[in-house]
C-alpha positions in Angstrom: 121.9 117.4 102.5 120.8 116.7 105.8 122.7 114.4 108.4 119.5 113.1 109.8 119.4 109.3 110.1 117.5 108.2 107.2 113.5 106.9 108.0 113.7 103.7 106.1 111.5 101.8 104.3 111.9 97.9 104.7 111.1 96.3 101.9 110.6 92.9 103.0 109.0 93.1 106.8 106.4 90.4 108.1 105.2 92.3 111.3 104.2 90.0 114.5 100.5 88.6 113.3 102.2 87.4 109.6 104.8 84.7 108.6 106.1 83.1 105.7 108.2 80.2 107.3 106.9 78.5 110.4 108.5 79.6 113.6 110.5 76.3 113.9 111.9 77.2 110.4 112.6 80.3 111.3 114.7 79.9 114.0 116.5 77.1 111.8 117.7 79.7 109.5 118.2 82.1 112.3 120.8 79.6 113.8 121.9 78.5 110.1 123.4 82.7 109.6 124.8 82.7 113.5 122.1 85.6 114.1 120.3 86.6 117.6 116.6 86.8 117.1 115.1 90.2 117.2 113.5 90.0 121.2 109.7 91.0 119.8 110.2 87.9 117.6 110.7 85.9 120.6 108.3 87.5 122.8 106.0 87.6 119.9 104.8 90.7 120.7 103.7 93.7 118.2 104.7 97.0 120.5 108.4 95.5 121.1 108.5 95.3 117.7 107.4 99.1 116.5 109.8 100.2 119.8 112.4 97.8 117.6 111.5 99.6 114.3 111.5 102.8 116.1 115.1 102.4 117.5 116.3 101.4 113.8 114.6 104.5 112.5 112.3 102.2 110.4 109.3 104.1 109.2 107.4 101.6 107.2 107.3 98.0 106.4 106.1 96.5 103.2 104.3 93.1 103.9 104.5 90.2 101.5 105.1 86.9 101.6 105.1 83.8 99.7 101.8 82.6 97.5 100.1 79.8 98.9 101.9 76.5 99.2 102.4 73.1 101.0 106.3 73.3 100.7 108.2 72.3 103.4 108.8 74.9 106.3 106.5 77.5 104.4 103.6 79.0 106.2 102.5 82.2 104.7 100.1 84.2 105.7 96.7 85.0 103.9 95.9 88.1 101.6 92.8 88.7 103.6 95.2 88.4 106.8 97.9 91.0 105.7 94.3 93.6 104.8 93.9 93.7 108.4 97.2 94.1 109.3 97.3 97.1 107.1 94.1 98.8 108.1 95.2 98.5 111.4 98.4 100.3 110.7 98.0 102.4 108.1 100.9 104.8 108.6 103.2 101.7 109.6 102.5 99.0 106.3 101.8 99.2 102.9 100.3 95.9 101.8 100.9 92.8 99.2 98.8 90.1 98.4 99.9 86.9 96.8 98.0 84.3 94.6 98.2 80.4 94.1 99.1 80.8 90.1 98.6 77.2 89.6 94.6 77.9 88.7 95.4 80.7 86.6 91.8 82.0 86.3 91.0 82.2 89.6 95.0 83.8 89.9 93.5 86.6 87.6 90.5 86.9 89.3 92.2 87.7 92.7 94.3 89.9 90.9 91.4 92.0 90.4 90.4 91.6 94.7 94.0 92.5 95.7 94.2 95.9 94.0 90.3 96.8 94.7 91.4 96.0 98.5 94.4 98.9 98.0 96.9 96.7 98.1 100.1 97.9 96.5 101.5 94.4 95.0 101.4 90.8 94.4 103.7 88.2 95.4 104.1 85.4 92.4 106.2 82.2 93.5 105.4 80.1 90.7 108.2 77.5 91.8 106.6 76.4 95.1 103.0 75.9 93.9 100.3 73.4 93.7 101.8 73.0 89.8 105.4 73.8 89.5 106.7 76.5 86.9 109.1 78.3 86.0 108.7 82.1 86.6 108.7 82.6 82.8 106.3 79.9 81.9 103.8 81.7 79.2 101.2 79.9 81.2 101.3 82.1 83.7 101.2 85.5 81.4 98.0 86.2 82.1 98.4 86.8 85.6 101.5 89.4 84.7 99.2 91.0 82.3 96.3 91.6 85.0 99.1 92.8 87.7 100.2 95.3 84.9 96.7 96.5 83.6 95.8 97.2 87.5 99.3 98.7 88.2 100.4 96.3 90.7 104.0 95.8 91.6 104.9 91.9 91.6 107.3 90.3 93.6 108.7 86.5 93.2 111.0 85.0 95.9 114.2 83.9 94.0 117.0 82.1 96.0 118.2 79.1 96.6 115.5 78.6 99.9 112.8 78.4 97.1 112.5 75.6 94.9 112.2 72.6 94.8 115.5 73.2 92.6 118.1 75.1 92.0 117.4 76.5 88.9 114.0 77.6 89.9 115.6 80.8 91.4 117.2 81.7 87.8 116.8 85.6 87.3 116.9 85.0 83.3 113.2 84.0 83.7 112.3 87.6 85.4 114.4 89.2 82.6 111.8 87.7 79.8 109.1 88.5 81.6 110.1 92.1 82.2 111.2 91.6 78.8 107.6 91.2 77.7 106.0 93.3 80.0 108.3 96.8 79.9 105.7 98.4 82.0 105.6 95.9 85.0 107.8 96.2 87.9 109.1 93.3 89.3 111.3 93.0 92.4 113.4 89.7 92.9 113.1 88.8 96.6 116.1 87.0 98.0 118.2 89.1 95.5 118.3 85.5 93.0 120.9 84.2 95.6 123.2 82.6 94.8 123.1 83.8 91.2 124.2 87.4 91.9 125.4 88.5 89.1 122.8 86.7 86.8 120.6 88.6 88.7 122.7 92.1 88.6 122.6 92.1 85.0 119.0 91.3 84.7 118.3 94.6 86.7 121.1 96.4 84.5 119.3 95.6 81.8 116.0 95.7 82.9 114.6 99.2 84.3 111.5 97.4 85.8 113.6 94.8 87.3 114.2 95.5 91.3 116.1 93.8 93.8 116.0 93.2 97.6 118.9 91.2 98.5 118.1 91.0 102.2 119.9 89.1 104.7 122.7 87.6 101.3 124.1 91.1 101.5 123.5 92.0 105.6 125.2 88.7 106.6 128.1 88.6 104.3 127.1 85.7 102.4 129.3 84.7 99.6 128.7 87.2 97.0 127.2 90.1 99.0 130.3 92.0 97.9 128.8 92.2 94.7 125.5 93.8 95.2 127.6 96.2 97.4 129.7 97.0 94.4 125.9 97.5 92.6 125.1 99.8 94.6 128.1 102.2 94.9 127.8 102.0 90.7 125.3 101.4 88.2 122.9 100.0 90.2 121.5 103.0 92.8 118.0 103.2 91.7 117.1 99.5 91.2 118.0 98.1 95.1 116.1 97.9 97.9 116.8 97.5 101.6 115.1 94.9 103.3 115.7 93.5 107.3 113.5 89.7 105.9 112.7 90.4 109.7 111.9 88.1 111.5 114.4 86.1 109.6 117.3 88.7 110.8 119.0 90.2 114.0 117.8 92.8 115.9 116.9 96.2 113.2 119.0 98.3 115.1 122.1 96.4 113.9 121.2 96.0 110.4 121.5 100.1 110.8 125.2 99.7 111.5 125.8 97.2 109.3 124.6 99.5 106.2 126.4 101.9 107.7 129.6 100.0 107.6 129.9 100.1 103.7 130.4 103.6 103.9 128.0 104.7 101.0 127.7 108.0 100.1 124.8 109.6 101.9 122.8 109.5 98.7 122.9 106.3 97.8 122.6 105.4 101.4 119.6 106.9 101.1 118.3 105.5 98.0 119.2 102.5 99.2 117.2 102.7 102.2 113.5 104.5 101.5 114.2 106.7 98.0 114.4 103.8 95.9 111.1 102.1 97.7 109.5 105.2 97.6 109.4 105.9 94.2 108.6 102.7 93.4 105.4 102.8 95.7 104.5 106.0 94.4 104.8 107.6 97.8 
């Protein structure tokens, strides 16, 4: 196998031009992990960033962010936003829309507008919406069945920043959904932090189930040893690297710290773009 630096694919990216957090709350959780913001953050400015991306041989970045809300700190940017983005970048994003799934006939209607626009996914954060749910509330099957009849990939945030409680961020509730829906994939955002291992042996179980774990394993938060250990074993085709930039250090140091675990090149390399890929269809 080649020693090449692997081209990754970042799974959870919100370029300059999209947000989930306002920038004030961004900078509190930057502060909150004791991590330097990436300088194009700061400067705000889209070619630092792709010279960024470029020094961390990043080749793509998968856009998504939280559905629309009014929770506190949240900012997210629009469906119709993150289109543009793409189409201005085509080589450098692949695209997810997200959907309010309080109105759940208007949730399945957009649905149908996010994959006609190409978009690859849907974002889902049932917790944070106009009407609170749980992720497995049958109220909300419809919108998993349109997501699976168009072949989109859905993606719920799931730690302990969502809410408004705890248990909102239980990955028992993606395991019934995938449960019901065998042939929808579903990545859990956040990695279900801090319910690691709940969220571990969803995945185990669940072929369809997905998980970025994002800056809880980069930053060594309790627990992160865990989805390292994943990864080394029975997990290798169901994790996902993702920077959460802007919500991380510089991308050149999240290089080193995956290479600190000492994977074997393989799963390195799963871990970084083979996983994503084949989950994308690239």
């Amino acid at each position: 196998m080649s020693n090449e630096p692997v081209a990754a694919i970042d799974f959870r990216f919100r370029p300059v031009g999209a947000r989930s957090w306002t920038r004030e709350t961004t900078y509190v959780y930057l502060q909150r992990m004791n991590v330097t913001p990436c300088p194009s953050f700061e400067a705000e400015s889209i070619e630092l960033m792709f010279a960024e991306m470029a020094e961390a041989n990043i080749e793509i970045g998968v856009i998504g962010v939280p559905g629309p809300t009014a929770d506190r700190g949240l900012s997210p940017t629009s469906t119709e936003d993150i289109v543009d983005l793409v189409a201005a970048h085509p080589d450098r994003f692949i695209g997810f829309g997200s959907v309010e799934p309080s109105d759940i006939e208007n949730a399945v209607s957009r649905i149908a507008e996010i994959a006609k626009a190409g978009l690859r996914g849907v974002t889902i954060d049932p917790s944070t919406a106009s009407i609170s749910r749980r992720f497995d509330d049958r109220a909300l099957y419809p919108i998993f069945e349109a997501a699976q009849t168009h072949g989109l990939i859905v993606t719920t945030t799931m730690s302990c920043l969502l809410g408004p409680y705890m248990d909102d961020c239980r990955p028992e509730y993606v395991d019934r959904v995938a449960t019901d829906f065998p042939r929808l994939s579903i990545v859990i955002q956040h990695g279900g932090w801090p319910y690691v291992l709940e969220a571990l042996g969803a995945a185990y179980k669940q072929p369809n189930i997905f998980i970025v774990p994002g800056q809880y394993v980069h930053y060594g938060f309790p627990g992160s040893e865990h989805y390292i250990t994943a990864l080394r074993h029975l997990l290798q085709d169901q994790l996902l690297f993702g920077s959460v930039y802007p919500n991380c250090g510089p991308l050149v140091e999240l290089r080193h710290i995956v290479s600190s675990w000492a994977l074997p090149a393989a799963v390195e390399r799963k871990y970084l773009r083979d996983n994503a890929s084949r989950l994308l269809g690239l």
